[in-house]
N, C-alpha and C positions, 0 to 999 in steps of 0.2 A: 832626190828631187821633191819639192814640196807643191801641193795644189796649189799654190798662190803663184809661183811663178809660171806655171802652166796655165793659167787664165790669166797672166800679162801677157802672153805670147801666145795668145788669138783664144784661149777660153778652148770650148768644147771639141770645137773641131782639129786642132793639136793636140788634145788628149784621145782624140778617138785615133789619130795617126798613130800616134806613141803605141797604143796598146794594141796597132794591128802588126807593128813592127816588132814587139813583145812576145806577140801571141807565133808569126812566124819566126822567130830565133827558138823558142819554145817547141814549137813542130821539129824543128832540124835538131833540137839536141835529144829529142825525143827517135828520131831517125839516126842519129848516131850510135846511141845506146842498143837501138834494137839489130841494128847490124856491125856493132863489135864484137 
């Protein structure tokens, strides 16, 4: 995914979505690993 199409489809406030949905997938695999 490139920054340009993320600031056609609303600019900041979609990248700060994108990166809290990022940031939570990253918690869970990080919760995965430590109780495998």
């Amino acid at each position: 995914m490139t920054g340009s199409s993320a600031l056609s489809f609303g600019g900041l406030p979609l990248r700060l979505d994108l990166d809290r949905q990022v940031r939570r997938y990253d918690l869970q695999q990080m919760h995965r690993q430590r109780w495998s």
